[in-house]
C-alpha positions in Angstrom: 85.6 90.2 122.0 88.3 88.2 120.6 88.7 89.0 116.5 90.4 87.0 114.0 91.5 87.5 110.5 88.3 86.1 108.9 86.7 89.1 110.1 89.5 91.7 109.5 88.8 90.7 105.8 85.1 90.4 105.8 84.7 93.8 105.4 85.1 95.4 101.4 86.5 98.5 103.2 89.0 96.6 105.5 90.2 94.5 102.6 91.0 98.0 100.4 92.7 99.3 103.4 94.7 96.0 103.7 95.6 96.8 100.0 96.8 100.1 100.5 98.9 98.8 103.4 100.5 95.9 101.2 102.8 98.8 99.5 104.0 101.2 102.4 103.1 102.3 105.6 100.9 104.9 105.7 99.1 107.5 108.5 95.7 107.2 109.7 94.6 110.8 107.8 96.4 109.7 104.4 94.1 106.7 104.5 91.0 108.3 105.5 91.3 110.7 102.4 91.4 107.5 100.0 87.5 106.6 101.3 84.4 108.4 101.0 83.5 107.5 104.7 83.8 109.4 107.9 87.4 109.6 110.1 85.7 107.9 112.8 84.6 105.1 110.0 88.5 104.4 108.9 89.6 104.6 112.7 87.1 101.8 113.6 88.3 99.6 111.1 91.8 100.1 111.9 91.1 99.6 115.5 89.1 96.2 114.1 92.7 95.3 111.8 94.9 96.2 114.9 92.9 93.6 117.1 93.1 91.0 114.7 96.8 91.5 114.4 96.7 92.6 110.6 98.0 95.9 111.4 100.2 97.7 113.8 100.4 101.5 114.6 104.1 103.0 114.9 104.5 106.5 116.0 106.7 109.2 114.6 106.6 112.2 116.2 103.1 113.1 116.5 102.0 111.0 113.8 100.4 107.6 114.1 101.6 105.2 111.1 100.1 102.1 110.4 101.8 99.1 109.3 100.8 95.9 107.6 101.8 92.6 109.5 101.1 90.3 106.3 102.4 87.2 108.3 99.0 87.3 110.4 97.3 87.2 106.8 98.4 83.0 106.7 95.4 81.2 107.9 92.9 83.5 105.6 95.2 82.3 102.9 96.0 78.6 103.8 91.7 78.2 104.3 90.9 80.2 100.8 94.1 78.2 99.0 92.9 74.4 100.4 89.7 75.8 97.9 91.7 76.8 95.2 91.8 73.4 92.8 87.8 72.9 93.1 87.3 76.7 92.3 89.7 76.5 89.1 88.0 72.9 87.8 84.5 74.7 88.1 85.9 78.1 86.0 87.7 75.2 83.5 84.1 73.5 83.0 82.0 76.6 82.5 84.5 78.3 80.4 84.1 74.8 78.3 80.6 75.2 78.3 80.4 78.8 76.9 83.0 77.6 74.2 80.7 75.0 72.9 77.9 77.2 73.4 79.5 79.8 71.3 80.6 77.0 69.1 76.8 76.1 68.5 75.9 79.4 68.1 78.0 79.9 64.8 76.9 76.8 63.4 73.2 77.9 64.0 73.8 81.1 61.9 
Protein backbone atom coordinates (compact mmCIF):
# COMPACT_ATOMS: atom_id res chain seq x y z
CA UNK A 1 0.00 0.00 0.00
CA UNK A 2 1.49 3.17 -0.96
CA UNK A 3 1.08 5.87 2.15
CA UNK A 4 1.33 9.54 1.96
CA UNK A 5 1.69 12.33 4.41
CA UNK A 6 -2.01 12.97 4.72
CA UNK A 7 -2.25 9.77 6.47
CA UNK A 8 1.07 9.93 8.55
CA UNK A 9 -0.82 13.00 10.15
CA UNK A 10 -4.29 11.65 10.32
CA UNK A 11 -3.64 10.00 13.25
CA UNK A 12 -3.67 12.18 16.93
CA UNK A 13 -0.97 9.76 18.08
CA UNK A 14 1.27 10.00 14.87
CA UNK A 15 0.90 13.83 14.92
CA UNK A 16 2.32 13.80 18.94
CA UNK A 17 5.02 11.55 17.84
CA UNK A 18 5.75 13.98 14.91
CA UNK A 19 5.99 16.59 17.74
CA UNK A 20 8.27 14.86 19.86
CA UNK A 21 10.49 14.24 16.78
CA UNK A 22 10.43 18.08 15.76
CA UNK A 23 13.07 18.75 18.81
CA UNK A 24 15.68 15.73 18.64
CA UNK A 25 15.97 12.36 17.60
CA UNK A 26 14.89 10.06 19.79
CA UNK A 27 14.78 5.88 20.23
CA UNK A 28 11.84 3.79 19.69
CA UNK A 29 11.60 2.80 23.70
CA UNK A 30 12.09 6.60 24.80
CA UNK A 31 9.02 7.27 22.68
CA UNK A 32 6.89 4.43 23.62
CA UNK A 33 7.19 5.56 27.42
CA UNK A 34 5.73 9.09 26.45
CA UNK A 35 2.15 7.11 25.38
CA UNK A 36 -0.17 5.20 27.29
CA UNK A 37 -0.41 2.52 24.33
CA UNK A 38 1.28 -0.72 23.84
CA UNK A 39 5.14 -1.08 22.20
CA UNK A 40 3.73 -2.79 19.33
CA UNK A 41 1.08 0.38 19.10
CA UNK A 42 4.19 3.02 18.81
CA UNK A 43 6.13 0.61 16.45
CA UNK A 44 3.16 0.43 13.99
CA UNK A 45 2.89 3.96 13.77
CA UNK A 46 6.49 4.54 13.26
CA UNK A 47 6.54 1.84 10.63
CA UNK A 48 3.30 3.97 9.21
CA UNK A 49 5.66 7.50 9.50
CA UNK A 50 8.78 5.60 7.99
CA UNK A 51 6.55 4.59 4.81
CA UNK A 52 5.35 7.93 4.30
CA UNK A 53 8.80 9.31 4.47
CA UNK A 54 8.16 11.45 7.70
CA UNK A 55 10.65 9.61 9.62
CA UNK A 56 13.79 7.72 9.22
CA UNK A 57 15.42 5.13 11.70
CA UNK A 58 19.39 5.54 12.26
CA UNK A 59 21.19 2.93 14.19
CA UNK A 60 23.71 3.40 16.85
CA UNK A 61 24.98 0.48 18.21
CA UNK A 62 22.20 -1.54 19.15
CA UNK A 63 19.82 1.15 19.37
CA UNK A 64 17.31 2.14 16.68
CA UNK A 65 16.88 6.13 16.61
CA UNK A 66 14.40 7.79 14.79
CA UNK A 67 14.65 10.88 12.98
CA UNK A 68 12.24 13.55 11.70
CA UNK A 69 12.58 14.31 7.78
CA UNK A 70 10.39 17.62 8.15
CA UNK A 71 11.05 18.38 4.35
CA UNK A 72 8.47 15.40 3.47
CA UNK A 73 5.96 17.49 5.88
CA UNK A 74 5.67 20.25 2.60
CA UNK A 75 2.53 19.20 0.79
CA UNK A 76 0.47 18.67 4.23
CA UNK A 77 1.55 22.20 4.73
CA UNK A 78 1.26 23.89 1.32
CA UNK A 79 -2.68 22.05 1.19
CA UNK A 80 -3.61 23.22 4.94
CA UNK A 81 -1.72 26.89 4.21
CA UNK A 82 -3.79 27.43 0.56
CA UNK A 83 -6.86 27.31 3.54
CA UNK A 84 -5.33 29.49 5.76
CA UNK A 85 -6.93 33.19 4.69
CA UNK A 86 -10.69 31.64 4.48
CA UNK A 87 -10.06 30.02 8.01
CA UNK A 88 -8.74 33.42 9.53
CA UNK A 89 -11.79 35.63 7.82
CA UNK A 90 -14.29 33.13 9.37
CA UNK A 91 -12.39 33.39 13.19
CA UNK A 92 -12.35 37.45 12.35
CA UNK A 93 -16.32 37.37 11.69
CA UNK A 94 -17.33 35.18 14.67
CA UNK A 95 -15.01 36.82 17.03
CA UNK A 96 -17.05 40.10 15.65
CA UNK A 97 -20.08 38.54 16.43
CA UNK A 98 -19.39 37.54 20.10
CA UNK A 99 -18.08 41.23 20.55
CA UNK A 100 -21.32 42.71 19.63
CA UNK A 101 -23.10 40.02 21.31
CA UNK A 102 -21.26 40.80 24.39
CA UNK A 103 -21.75 44.35 23.51
CA UNK A 104 -25.65 43.82 23.67
CA UNK A 105 -25.43 41.94 26.59
CA UNK A 106 -24.11 44.97 28.78
CA UNK A 107 -26.53 47.20 27.40
CA UNK A 108 -29.38 44.79 28.29
CA UNK A 109 -28.30 44.85 31.99
Amino acid sequence: MRRDVFQAIADPVRRDIIELLATEPLTVNSIAEKFDVSRPAISKHLKILNECGIIDFKKQGRERFCEIQPRNLIPAFLWIEQYRSLWEEKIDAFEEYLMKLKTQNKKDE
